[in-house]
C-alpha positions as CSV (number, residue, x, y, z in Angstrom):
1,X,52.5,-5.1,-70.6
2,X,54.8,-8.2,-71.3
3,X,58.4,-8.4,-71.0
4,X,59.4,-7.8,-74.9
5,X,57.9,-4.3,-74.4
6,X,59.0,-3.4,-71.0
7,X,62.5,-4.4,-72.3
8,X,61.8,-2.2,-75.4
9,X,60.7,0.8,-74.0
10,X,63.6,0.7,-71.5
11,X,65.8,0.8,-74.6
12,X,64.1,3.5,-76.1
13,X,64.2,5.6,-73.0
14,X,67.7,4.6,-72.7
15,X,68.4,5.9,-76.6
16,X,66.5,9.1,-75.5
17,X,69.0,9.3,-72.5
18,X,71.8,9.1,-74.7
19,X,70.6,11.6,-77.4
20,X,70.3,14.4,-74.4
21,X,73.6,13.6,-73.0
22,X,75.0,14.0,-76.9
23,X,73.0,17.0,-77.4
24,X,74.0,19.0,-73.9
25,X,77.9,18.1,-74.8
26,X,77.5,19.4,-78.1
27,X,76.1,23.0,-77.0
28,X,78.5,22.7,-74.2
29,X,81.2,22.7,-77.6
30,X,82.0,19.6,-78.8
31,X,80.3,20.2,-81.8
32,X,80.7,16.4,-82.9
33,X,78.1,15.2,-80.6
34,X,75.2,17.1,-82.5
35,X,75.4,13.9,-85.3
36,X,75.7,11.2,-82.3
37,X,72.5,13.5,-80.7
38,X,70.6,13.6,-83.9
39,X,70.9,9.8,-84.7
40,X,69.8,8.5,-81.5
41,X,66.9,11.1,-81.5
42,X,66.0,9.1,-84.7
43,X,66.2,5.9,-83.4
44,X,63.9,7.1,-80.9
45,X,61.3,8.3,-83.4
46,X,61.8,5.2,-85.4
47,X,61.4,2.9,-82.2
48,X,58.7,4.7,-81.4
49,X,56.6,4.6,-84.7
50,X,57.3,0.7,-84.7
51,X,56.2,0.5,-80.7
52,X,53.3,1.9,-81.2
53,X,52.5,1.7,-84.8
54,X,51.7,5.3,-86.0
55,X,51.7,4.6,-89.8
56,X,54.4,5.9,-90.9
57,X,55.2,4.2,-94.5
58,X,58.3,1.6,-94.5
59,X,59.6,3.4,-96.9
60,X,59.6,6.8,-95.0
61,X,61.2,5.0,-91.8
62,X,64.1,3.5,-94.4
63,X,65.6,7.0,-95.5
64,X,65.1,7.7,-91.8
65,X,67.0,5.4,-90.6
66,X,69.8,5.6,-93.2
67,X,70.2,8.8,-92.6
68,X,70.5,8.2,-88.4
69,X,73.5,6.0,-89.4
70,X,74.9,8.5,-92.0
71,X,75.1,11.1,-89.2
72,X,76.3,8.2,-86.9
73,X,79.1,7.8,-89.4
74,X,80.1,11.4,-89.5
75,X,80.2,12.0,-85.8
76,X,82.4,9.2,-85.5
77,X,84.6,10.2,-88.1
78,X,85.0,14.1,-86.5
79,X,85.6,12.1,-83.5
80,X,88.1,10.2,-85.0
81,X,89.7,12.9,-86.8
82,X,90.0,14.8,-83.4
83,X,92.8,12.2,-81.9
């Protein structure tokens, strides 16, 4: 394993990391977190399918990833909303 992928799976474990810690806040009742839980749950998936290249169309992992950044933006606008 070279250095590129040690440093990418890090980073995937690391988005995994933060996708539990969303999720466990939001059943704990901050009900915001479930979009910042669900987005970084994608990027895992989508990391992962790149990583390890498990033919998932282009096309597929484009709506995917628009819609991780669609519930990015709604978190952090409930987030914002809550100040």
């Amino acid at each position: 394993m070279n250095y590129p992928e040690i440093l990418q799976i890090t980073s995937i474990a690391l988005e995994g990391l933060v996708a539990l810690i969303s999720a466990v806040a939001a059943f704990r009742g901050r009900s915001y977190m479930y979009g910042l839980a669900f987005t970084f749950a994608i990027y895992v998936f989508y990391d992962l399918t790149k990583l390890y290249g498990w033919g998932v169309p282009q096309n597929a992992l484009s709506v995917i990833f628009l819609v991780a950044t669609l519930s990015a933006l709604a978190s952090v606008w409930r987030i914002s909303k809550r100040r």
